[in-house]
C-alpha positions in Angstrom: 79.1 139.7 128.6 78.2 137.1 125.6 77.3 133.3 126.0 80.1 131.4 125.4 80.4 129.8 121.9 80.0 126.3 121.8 82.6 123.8 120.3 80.6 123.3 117.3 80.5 127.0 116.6 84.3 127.7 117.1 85.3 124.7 115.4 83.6 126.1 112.3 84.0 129.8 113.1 87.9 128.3 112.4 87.5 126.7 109.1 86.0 129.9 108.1 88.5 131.6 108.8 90.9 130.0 107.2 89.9 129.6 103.3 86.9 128.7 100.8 85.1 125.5 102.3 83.2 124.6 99.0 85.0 121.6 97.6 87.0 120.7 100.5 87.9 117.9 102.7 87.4 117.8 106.4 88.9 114.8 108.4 87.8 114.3 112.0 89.4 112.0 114.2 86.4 111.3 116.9 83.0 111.2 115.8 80.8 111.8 118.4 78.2 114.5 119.3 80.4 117.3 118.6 82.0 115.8 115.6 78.6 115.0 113.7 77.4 118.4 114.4 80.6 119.8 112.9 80.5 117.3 109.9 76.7 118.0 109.7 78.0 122.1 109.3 80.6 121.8 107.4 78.7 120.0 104.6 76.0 122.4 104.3 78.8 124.7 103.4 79.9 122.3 100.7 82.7 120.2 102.4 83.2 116.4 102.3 83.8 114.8 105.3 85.6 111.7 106.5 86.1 110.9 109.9 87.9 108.1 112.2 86.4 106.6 114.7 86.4 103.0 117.1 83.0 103.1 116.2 81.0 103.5 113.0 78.6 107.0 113.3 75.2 107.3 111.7 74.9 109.6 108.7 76.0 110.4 105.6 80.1 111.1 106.2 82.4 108.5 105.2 83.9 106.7 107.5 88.2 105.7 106.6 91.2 104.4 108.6 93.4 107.8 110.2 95.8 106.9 107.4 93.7 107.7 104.5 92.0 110.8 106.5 95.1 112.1 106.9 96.3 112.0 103.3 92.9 113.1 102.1 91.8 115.6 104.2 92.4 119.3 103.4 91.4 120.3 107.1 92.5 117.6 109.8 90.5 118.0 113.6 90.8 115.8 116.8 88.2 116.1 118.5 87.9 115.3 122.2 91.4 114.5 122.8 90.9 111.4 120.4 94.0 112.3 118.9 96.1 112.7 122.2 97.9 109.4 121.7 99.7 110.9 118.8 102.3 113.6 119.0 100.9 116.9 116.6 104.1 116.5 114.7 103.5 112.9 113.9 99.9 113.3 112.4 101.0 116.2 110.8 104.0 114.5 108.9 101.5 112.2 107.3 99.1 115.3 106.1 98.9 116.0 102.4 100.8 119.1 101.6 98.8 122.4 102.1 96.4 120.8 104.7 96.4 122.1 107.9 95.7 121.0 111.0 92.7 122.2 113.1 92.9 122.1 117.4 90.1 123.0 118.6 91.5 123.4 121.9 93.7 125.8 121.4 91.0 128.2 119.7 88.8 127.3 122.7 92.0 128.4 125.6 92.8 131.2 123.2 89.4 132.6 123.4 88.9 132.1 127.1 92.8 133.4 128.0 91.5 137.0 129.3 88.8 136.1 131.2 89.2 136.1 135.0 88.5 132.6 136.7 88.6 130.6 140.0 91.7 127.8 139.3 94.8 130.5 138.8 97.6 128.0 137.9 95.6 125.2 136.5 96.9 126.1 133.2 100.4 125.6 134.1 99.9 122.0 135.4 97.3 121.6 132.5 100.4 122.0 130.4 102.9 119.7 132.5 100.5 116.6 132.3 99.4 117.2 128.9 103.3 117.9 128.2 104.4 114.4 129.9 101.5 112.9 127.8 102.8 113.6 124.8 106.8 112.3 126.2 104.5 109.1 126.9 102.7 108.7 123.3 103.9 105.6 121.3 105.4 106.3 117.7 103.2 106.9 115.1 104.5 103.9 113.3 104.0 101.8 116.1 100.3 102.6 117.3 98.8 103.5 113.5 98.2 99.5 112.9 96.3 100.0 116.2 93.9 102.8 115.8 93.3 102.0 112.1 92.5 98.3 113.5 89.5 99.8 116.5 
C-alpha cells in the first residue's frame, strides 16, 4: 500500500495533467499553508500566481480581489473550502474563456473512492449538507462586493 499523497502533491499532480504550466496563470482562492506550498510549486515550474485571500500572505505571489483572479487566471483553485460560499457555476461564469477550474477535492474523493473505510454512508450525507450549502450560498453578484472587500 502507498502513503497517501498530500494536497500539495495532488493539487499539482492536477495541473500537470492538464497542459504546459510555463507561462501560465494560477489563481488560488485561500492562501494558507497548502496554498503557498502550491503557489511556491507551481512557480518553480514557471507559473504566475495570484491568489485571494481575507488576509495578505508572505511571499512573492500577488495578491488581487476574486474578480480580477478570476478573469486572469488560466487555472482557478479553492482551496479549503474558501470558495464554498459560491456556487461552481457562478465562479466559473466569471472565468476567462479556456480557464478551467481546479477542485481539489474532488481529485482527493476520486482518488480515495476504492479504498475500504470505517464511515460507510458518510459520503451520502457528505453530499446532502454540502448540496443544501450550495441551495444556501448568496448570488455571486450579491456577496462579490464582500469577499473582494475582507
Amino acid at each position: 500500500m502507498t502513503a497517501p499523497r498530500s494536497n500539495v502533491e495532488l493539487a499539482i499532480d492536477l495541473l500537470l495533467s492538464a497542459a504546459p504550466l510555463r507561462g501560465k496563470v494560477l489563481g488560488l482562492i485561500g492562501y494558507g499553508t497548502v496554498g503557498r506550498e502550491i503557489a511556491r510549486r507551481a512557480a518553480h515550474r514557471g507559473m504566475k500566481v495570484v491568489y485571494t485571500d481575507a488576509v495578505p500572505g508572505r511571499g512573492p505571489h500577488q495578491r488581487v480581489q476574486l474578480g480580477e483572479l478570476l478573469t486572469r487566471s488560466d487555472f482557478v483553485m479553492p482551496l479549503n473550502g474558501s470558495a464554498r460560499a459560491f456556487k461552481r457555476g457562478e465562479l466559473v461564469a466569471l472565468m476567462k474563456p479556456g480557464a478551467r477550474f481546479v477542485e481539489l477535492a474532488s481529485a482527493h474523493v476520486a482518488e480515495h473512492a476504492g479504498q475500504p473505510h470505517d464511515d460507510a454512508g458518510e459520503g451520502d450525507h457528505q453530499r446532502e449538507r454540502d448540496d443544501q450549502r450550495a441551495d444556501e450560498a448568496p448570488a455571486l453578484a450579491d456577496d462579490l462586493a464582500q469577499w473582494n472587500a475582507r
